[in-house]
Every structure is written in structure tokens, then in C-alpha cells.
C-alpha positions as CSV (number, residue, x, y, z in Angstrom):
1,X,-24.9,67.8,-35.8
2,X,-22.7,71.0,-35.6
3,X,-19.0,70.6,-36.1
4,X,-16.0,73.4,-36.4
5,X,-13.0,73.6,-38.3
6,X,-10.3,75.7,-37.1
7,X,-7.9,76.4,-40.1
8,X,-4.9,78.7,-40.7
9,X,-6.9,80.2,-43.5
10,X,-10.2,79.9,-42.6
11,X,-12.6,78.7,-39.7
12,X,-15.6,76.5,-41.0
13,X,-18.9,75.1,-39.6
14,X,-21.1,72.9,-40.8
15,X,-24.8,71.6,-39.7
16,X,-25.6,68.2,-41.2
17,X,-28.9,66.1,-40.5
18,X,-29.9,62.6,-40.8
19,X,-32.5,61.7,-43.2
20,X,-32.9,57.7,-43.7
21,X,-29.9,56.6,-45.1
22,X,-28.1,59.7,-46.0
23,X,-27.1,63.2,-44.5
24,X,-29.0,66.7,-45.3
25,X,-26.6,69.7,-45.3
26,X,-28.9,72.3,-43.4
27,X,-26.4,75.3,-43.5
28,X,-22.9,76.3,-43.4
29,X,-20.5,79.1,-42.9
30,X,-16.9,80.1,-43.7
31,X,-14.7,83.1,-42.4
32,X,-11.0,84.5,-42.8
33,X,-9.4,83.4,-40.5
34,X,-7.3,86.5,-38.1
35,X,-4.0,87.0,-39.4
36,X,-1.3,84.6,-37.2
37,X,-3.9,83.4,-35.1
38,X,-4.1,80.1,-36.0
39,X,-0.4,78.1,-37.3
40,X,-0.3,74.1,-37.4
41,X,-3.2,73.3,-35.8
42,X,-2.6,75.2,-32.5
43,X,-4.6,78.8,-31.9
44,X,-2.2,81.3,-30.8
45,X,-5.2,84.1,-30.3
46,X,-8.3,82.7,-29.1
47,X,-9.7,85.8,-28.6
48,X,-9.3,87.1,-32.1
49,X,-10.5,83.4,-33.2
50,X,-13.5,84.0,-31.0
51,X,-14.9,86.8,-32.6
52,X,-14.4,86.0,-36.0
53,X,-16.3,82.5,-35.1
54,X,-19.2,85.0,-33.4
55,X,-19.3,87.2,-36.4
56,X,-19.4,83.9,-38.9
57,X,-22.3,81.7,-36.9
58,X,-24.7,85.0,-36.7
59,X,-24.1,86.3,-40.5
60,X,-25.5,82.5,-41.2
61,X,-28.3,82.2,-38.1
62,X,-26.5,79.2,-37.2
63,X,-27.5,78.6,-33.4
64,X,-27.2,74.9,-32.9
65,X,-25.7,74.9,-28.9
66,X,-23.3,71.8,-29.0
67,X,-20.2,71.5,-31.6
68,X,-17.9,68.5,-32.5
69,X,-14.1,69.7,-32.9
70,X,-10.9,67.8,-34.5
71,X,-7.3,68.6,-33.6
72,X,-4.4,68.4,-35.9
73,X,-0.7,68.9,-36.3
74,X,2.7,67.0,-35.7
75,X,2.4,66.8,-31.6
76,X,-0.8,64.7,-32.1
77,X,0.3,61.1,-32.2
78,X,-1.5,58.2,-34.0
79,X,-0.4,54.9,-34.5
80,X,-1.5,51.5,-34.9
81,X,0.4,48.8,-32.3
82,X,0.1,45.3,-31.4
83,X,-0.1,44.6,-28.0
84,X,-1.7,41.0,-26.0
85,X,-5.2,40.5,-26.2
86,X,-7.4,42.5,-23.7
87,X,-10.9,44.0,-22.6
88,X,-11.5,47.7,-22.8
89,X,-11.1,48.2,-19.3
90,X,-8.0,46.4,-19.3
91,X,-6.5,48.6,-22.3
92,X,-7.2,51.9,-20.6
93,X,-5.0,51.0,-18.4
94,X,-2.5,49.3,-20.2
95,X,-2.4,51.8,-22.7
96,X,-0.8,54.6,-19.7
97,X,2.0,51.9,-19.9
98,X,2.4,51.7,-23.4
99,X,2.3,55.4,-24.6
100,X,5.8,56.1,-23.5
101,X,7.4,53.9,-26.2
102,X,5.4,56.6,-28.9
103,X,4.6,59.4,-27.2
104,X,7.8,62.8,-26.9
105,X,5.8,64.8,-24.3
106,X,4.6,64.2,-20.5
107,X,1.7,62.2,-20.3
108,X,0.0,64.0,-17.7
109,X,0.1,66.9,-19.8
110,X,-1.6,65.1,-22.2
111,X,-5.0,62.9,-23.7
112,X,-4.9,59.7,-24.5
113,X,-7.2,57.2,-26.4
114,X,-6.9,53.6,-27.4
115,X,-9.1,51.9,-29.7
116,X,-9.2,47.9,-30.5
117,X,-9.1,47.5,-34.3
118,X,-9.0,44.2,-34.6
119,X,-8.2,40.2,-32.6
120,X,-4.7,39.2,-34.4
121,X,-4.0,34.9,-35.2
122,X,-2.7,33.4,-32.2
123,X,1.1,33.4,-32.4
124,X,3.2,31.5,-29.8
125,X,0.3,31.0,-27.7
126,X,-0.2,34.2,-26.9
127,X,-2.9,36.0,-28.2
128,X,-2.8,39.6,-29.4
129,X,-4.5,42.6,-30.9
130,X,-4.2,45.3,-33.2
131,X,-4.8,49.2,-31.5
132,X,-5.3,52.5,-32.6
133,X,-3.0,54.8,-30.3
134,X,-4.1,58.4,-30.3
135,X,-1.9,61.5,-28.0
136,X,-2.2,64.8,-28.1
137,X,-0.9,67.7,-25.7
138,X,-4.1,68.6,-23.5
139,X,-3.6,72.0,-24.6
140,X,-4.6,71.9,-28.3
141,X,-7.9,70.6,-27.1
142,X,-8.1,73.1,-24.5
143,X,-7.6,75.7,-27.0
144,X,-10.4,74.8,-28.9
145,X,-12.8,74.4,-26.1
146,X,-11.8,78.1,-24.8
147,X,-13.2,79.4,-28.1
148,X,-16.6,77.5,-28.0
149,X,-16.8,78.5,-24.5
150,X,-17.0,82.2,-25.8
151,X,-19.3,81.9,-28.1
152,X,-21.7,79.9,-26.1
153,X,-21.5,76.3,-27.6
154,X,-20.4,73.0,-25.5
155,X,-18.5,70.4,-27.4
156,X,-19.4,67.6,-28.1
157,X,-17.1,65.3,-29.1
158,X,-13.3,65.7,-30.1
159,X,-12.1,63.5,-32.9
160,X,-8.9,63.9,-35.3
161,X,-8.6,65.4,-38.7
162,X,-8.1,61.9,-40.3
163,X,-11.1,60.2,-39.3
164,X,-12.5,63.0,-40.0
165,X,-11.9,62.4,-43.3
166,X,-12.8,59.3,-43.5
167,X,-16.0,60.1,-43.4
168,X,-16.2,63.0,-45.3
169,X,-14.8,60.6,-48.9
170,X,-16.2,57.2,-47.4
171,X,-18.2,57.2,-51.1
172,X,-14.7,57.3,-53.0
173,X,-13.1,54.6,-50.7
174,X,-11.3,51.2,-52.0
175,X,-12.7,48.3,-50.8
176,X,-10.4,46.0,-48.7
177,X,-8.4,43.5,-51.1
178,X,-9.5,39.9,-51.1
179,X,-6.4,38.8,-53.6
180,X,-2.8,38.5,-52.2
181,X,-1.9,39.4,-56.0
182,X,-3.8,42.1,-55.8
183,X,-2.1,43.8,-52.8
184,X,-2.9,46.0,-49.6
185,X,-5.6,48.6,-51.4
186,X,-4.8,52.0,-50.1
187,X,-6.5,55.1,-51.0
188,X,-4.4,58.5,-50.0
189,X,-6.4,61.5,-48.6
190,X,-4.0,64.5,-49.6
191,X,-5.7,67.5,-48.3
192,X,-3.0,70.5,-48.4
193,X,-4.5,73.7,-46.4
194,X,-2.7,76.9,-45.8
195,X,-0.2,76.1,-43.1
196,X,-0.1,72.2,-43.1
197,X,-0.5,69.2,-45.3
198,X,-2.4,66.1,-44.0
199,X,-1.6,62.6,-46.1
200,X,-4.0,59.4,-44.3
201,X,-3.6,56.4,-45.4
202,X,-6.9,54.3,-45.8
203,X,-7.2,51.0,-46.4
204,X,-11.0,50.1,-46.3
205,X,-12.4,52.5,-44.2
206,X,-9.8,51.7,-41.1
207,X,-7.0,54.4,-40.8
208,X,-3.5,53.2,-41.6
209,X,-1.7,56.4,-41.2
210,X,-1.5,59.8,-41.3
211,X,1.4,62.2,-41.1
212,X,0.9,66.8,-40.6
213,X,3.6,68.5,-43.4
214,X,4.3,72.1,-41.8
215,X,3.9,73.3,-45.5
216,X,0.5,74.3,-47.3
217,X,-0.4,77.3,-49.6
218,X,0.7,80.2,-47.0
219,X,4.2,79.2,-47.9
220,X,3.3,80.0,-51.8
221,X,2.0,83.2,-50.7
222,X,4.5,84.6,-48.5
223,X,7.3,83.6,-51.3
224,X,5.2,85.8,-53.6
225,X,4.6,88.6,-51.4
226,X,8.7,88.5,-50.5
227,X,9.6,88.5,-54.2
228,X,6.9,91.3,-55.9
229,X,6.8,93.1,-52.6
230,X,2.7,92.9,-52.4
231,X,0.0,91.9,-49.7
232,X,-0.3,88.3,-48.7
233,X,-3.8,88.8,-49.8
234,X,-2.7,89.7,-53.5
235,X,-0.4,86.9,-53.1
236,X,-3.6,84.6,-52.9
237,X,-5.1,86.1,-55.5
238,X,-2.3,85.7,-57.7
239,X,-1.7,81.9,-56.7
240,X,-5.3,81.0,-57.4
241,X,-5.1,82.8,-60.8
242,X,-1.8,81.2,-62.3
243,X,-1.5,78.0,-60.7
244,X,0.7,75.1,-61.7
245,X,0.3,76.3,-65.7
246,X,3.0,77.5,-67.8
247,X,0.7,78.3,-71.0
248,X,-1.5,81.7,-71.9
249,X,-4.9,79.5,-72.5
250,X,-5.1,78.3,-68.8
251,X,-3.6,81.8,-67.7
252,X,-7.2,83.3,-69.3
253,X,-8.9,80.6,-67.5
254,X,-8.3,81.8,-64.5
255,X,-10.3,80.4,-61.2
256,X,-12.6,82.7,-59.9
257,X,-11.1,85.1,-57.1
258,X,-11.0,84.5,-53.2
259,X,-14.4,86.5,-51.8
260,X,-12.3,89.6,-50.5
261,X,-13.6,90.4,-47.0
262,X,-12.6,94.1,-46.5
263,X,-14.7,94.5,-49.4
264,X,-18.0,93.0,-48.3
265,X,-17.5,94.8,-44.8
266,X,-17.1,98.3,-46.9
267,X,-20.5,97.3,-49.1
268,X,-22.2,96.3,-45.7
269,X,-21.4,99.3,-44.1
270,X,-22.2,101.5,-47.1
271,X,-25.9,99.6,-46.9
272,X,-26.4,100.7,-43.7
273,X,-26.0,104.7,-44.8
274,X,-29.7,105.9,-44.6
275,X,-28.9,108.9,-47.5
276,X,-29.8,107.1,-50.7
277,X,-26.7,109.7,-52.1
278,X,-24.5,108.7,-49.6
279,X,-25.0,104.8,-50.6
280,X,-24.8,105.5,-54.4
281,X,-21.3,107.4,-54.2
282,X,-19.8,104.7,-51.3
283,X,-20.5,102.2,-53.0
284,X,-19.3,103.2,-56.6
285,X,-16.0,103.8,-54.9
286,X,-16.0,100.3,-53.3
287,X,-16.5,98.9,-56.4
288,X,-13.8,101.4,-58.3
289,X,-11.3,100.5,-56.0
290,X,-11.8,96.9,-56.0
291,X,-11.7,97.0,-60.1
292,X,-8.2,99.0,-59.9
293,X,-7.2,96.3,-57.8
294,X,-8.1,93.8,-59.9
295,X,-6.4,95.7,-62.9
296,X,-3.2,96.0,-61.1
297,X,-2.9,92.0,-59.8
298,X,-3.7,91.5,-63.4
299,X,-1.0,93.5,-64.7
300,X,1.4,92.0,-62.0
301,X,0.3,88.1,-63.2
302,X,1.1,89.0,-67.1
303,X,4.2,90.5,-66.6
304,X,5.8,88.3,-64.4
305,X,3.7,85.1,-64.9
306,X,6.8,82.7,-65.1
307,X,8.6,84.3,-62.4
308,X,4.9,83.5,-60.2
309,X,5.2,80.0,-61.7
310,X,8.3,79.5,-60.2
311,X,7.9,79.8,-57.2
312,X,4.3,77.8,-57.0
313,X,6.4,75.0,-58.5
314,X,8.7,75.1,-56.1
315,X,6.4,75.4,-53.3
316,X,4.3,72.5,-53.9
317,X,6.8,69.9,-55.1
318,X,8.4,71.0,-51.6
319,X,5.0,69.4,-50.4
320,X,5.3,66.5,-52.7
321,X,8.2,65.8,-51.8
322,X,7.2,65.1,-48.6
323,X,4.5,63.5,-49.5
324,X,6.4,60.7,-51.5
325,X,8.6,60.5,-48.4
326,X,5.5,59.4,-46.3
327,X,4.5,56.6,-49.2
328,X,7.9,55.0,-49.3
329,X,8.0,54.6,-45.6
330,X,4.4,53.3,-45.4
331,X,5.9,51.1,-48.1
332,X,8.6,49.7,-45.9
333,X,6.3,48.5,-43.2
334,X,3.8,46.4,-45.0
335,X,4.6,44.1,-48.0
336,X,2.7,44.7,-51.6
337,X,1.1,48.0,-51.1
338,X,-1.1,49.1,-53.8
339,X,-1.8,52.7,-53.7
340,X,-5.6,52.8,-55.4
341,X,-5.7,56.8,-55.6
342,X,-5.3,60.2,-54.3
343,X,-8.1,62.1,-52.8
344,X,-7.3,65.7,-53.0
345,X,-9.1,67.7,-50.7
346,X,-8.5,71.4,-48.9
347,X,-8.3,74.8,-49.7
348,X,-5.2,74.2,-52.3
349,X,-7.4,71.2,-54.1
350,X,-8.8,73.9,-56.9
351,X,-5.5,75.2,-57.4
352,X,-5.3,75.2,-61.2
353,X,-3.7,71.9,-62.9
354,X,-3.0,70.2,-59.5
355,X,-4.4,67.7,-59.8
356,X,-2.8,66.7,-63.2
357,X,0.5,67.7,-61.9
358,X,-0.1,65.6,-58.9
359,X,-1.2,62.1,-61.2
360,X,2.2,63.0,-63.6
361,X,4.4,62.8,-60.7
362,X,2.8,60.2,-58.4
363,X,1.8,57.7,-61.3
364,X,-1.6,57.5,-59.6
365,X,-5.0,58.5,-60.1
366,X,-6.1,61.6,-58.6
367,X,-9.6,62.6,-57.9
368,X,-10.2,66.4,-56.3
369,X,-13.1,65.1,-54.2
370,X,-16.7,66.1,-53.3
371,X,-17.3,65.8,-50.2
372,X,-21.1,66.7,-50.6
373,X,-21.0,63.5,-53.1
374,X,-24.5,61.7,-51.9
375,X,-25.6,64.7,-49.4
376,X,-28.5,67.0,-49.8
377,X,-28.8,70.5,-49.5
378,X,-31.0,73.2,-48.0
379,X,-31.3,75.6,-50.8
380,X,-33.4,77.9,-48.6
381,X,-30.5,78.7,-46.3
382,X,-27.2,77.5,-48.4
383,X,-26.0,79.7,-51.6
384,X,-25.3,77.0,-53.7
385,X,-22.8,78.9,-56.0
386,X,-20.8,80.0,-52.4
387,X,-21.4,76.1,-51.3
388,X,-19.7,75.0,-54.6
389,X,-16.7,77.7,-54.5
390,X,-15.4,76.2,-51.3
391,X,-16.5,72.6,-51.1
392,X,-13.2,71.4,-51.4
393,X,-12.3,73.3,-48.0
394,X,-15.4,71.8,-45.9
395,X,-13.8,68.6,-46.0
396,X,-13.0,68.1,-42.5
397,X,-16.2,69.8,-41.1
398,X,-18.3,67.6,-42.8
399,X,-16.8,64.4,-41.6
400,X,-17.0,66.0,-38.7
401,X,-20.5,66.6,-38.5
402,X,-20.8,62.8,-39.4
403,X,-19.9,61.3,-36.0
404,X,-22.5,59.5,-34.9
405,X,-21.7,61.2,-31.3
């Protein structure tokens, strides 16, 4: 199974098998995303998108023909409602009835889906249920499907980001509480990208909740950039490098640097030179400029490390604020919530000391998840070091690619 995940920062895919029990990762691929193409889930530039996709899926001779896709951002709608008991046929058309009560747009202009999660006690004799209420505005999907469309694949299925993960951390997952005492166990997926936040709820492996924060990493970045008057790009670089640390020992620690693009289009140009001269001297200055680069952001980080720390502080307690928002309100609709852990996940999940920071302020154990945990891998097409660099960020893609259709 193909699937494709459209991200601010980056676009993924990822091709997963079925062997027995388990999954087989047979290849992946990862690409910038264009600049202001894609903000909170919706693509503002499919064209742009489309060739950057193109580019991506030949680089990795990835030709599978059909894709699954997952759409994300605060206009898509899910909630779980209680409405009398009835057969499938019977909710799709009750559901049309329903939606308006949780739903800010026009329905026609949007998709609706309604799944039964489970038969509820009889109360009063009436009998009712408990439903999964999904919305979105038709044109987020279309979005997506205009991209595929260019580049030749059909899709396949459409799901949502949440279920999505799911799937991707179902090996890290609480199991449903059999003790009153004991609480309703629920595990948070926290998966901070570069333009949004996603916090799901879990209990088991059903969906509880889940809430898009118009705040992610990009924010970080574009404070830096404004203050030191740099590229967003350095910005990133300088992000990744500091992180949430205040001390010189994890400042030498530093994570390893984003893959710069411009750089391996230079080097593949350079390669392309027939004049074994030519090559030599091109690529010596690729490699010159990309070291005074490097000299200069470190420079930058030394001399104004606190001032950088700053303002990643403030950025991501911006997003945990939030975030605690979202838990005390879950916390006000159900009685004796016990939150198990925090699953962190996305691009931001490696930031240095994160995950620490995150635990110290949230009282709760954090894991920064694998979600290649119990998958295998085809070490003739996949780059194990490159697969390991951004694991974190393939998240979403791999649930995806775990639908069963």
C-alpha cells in the first residue's frame, strides 16, 4: 500500500507490505516541501506541490499507481455523539440531519462520514448508540486528489490524520481500563509538525478526540529569522541545533543538520559535468560554501545562544499551552481520566530536550515514538541512516499505508 503525506515542511510517501502478521517497509521518500504551498493542512499551490511530489517518487523508483491520502486541519470536524440506535443505512441518512448541530460550513459543500462505535445500555427505553462524526470541506480532499491526478496515481482511500496515527503507535497503545479506580486510560499522540499541532486522544485503540493547533516549528523559525535577520532555512538549522537546552554540553551535542536541498541539486548537477576538471573544481566549491555556511550558523548559535533559546521557549510552551487547554477540557467531559502517556511524534519530536521538557511540565511520561517499532525493512532500496534521521516525521504516512483498504 502507497500512502502520501502532504506537510507544511515536507511531503512523504510511504510503501508498506503485508507479510504474515506484520508489515514490510519496501521504500520511502521525503521532499521539501515548496515554500507557502502548503499552510494547515490545505495546499495553496498544487502545481508547485505536483512537481515536487514528481521529482520525490522518481528520485526513489517508487511507481505503485494507487495512493491513500489523510486530510487535516481545524475545518475538519470529528466528534463522537450519541444518537438512537440504527442500521448503517439508516445512519447515512440520519447523519445529513445531525451534522448541522457540529458542523460551521454548508453541507453540500462538504463530506460527511458516520461510523457506529459502539450499542450504548438501554436508557428510558430507548435504545442508543455511540458515533464517530467526521466533516470536512469537499475542497481539502479535492486538493489532494488534483495533485495525485498529476502525477498519475488514483487514490485510494481518504482517512484522517488521527486514525492515522492510530495505527502508526498501535504497539505503544494502553489497553482499555478494566478498574473504575483505575480510571479512563488515555494515551495522547502529540505530533507537532511545522504549521500545526495535532493532540488525539486514544483510549484503547478507539479515537476519543483530536484537536489541529495552528502552531508547529515554522513559528520558531520565522521568530528567529525576524530577530537575527537570516533565512528561514538557517532558522531551522539553528532550531534543530540549540533546542530547548540552556547548557554548553548539549549545545556540542548538537542534532545532526536538516539534509540541505540546494546543496544536493548543486552536487547532482556538478555529477552530470562530463570534464573530470570541471566536476573536481564544482564540486570543491559546493562543498566550501556549504562549510562557510556551516561556520557562520555556528558562529550565529554561540554568540547569541540564549537569545535563540528564548524564543524556542516561548514558541513551544505557546504549543503547550494549548495543548493543556485541550486535556482540561477532555477532562471536563468524562469523569476519572487517567492520562497513561504522551506519544511524541512529527518533525519537531527530535527537537533536543523535548521530550524531557514536555514530561517536566505535563507530569506524564513521554515517549518520542518509533513508528517502524515491529516493521521490517528493505535494506536494498531504503537508506537506513536517512530512514532513521526522519522516522519521527513518517508517522502519519505509515499509518496510512496501514489501512486495510
Amino acid at each position: 500500500m502507497l500512502a502520501i503525506d502532504f506537510g507544511a515542511r515536507s511531503i512523504k510517501a510511504v510503501q508498506l507490505s503485508r507479510t504474515g502478521g506484520g508489515y514490510h517497509l519496501e521504500n520511502f521518500g521525503i521532499v521539501l516541501t515548496p515554500p507557502d504551498s502548503i499552510l494547515h493542512g490545505e495546499i495553496k499551490d498544487v502545481a508547485a506541490v505536483s512537481q515536487a511530489l514528481a521529482k520525490m517518487l522518481r528520485k526513489k523508483r517508487i511507481y505503485e499507481r494507487g495512493s491513500v491520502i489523510a486530510i487535516t486541519g481545524q475545518k475538519v470536524i470529528v466528534r463522537e455523539i450519541t444518537t438512537p440506535l440504527m442500521t448503517e443505512k439508516e445512519l447515512a441518512e440520519g447523519i445529513q440531519w445531525e451534522a448541522p448541530k457540529y458542523v460551521p460550513y454548508d453541507l453540500k459543500e462538504s463530506l460527511l462520514d458516520a461510523i457506529k462505535i459502539e450499542e450504548l445500555e438501554e436508557k428510558e427505553g430507548s435504545k442508543m448508540m455511540k458515533v464517530l462524526l467526521v466533516a470536512a470541506p469537499r475542497s481539502l480532499v479535492e486538493q489532494q486528489i488534483s495533485v495525485l491526478k498529476n502525477v498519475k496515481i488514483q487514490p485510494k482511500a481518504v482517512d484522517i490524520v488521527a486514525n492515522a496515527q492510530i495505527r502508526a503507535f498501535e504497539n505503544y497503545l494502553s489497553p482499555v481500563s478494566s478498574s473504575e479506580e483505575d480510571g479512563t486510560r488515555i494515551d495522547i499522540v502529540l505530533s507537532i509538525g511545522a504549521s500545526t499541532t495535532e493532540i488525539t486522544l486514544i483510549e484503547g485503540d478507539r479515537l476519543k478526540f483530536t484537536r489541529t493547533i495552528l502552531k508547529g516549528g515554522n513559528d520558531i523559525n520565522k521568530a528567529i529569522e525576524k530577530k537575527f535577520n537570516i533565512p528561514f532555512n538557517e532558522a531551522e538549522v539553528l532550531k534543530r541545533k540549540i533546542g530547548l537546552s540552556l547548557s554548553e554540553e548539549k549545545t556540542e551535542k548538537v542534532a545532526e543538520m536538516e539534509e540541505i536541498e540546494e546543496t544536493e541539486e548543486a552536487l547532482g548537477k556538478v555529477a552530470e559535468e562530463k570534464e573530470e576538471e570541471v566536476l573536481t573544481n564544482k564540486i570543491e566549491k559546493v562543498k566550501k560554501e556549504k562549510t562557510e555556511k556551516e561556520n557562520s550558523e555556528e558562529s550565529l548559535a554561540l554568540a547569541n545562544q540564549k537569545e535563540i533559546v528564548d524564543l524556542i521557549n516561548a514558541g513551544v510552551y505557546e504549543i503547550f499551552n494549548e495543548v493543556r487547554k485541550s486535556l482540561n477540557y477532555f477532562k471536563t467531559q468524562y469523569q476519572k481520566v487517567n492520562y497513561k502517556r504522551i506519544i511524541l511524534c512529527g518533525g519537531m519530536a527530535q527537537l533536543p530536550n523535548l521530550g524531557q521538557v514536555l514530561k517536566k511540565q505535563f507530569g506524564i511520561t513521554v515517549v518520542i515514538a518509533n513508528p517502524l517499532k515491529g516493521i521490517t525493512v528493505n535494506e536494498h532500496e531504503v537508506d537506513i541512516n536517512h530512514l532513521d534521521k526522519y522516522k519521527s516525521a513518517l508517522a502519519t504516512a505509515i499509518g496510512l499505508a496501514k489501512r486495510e483498504r
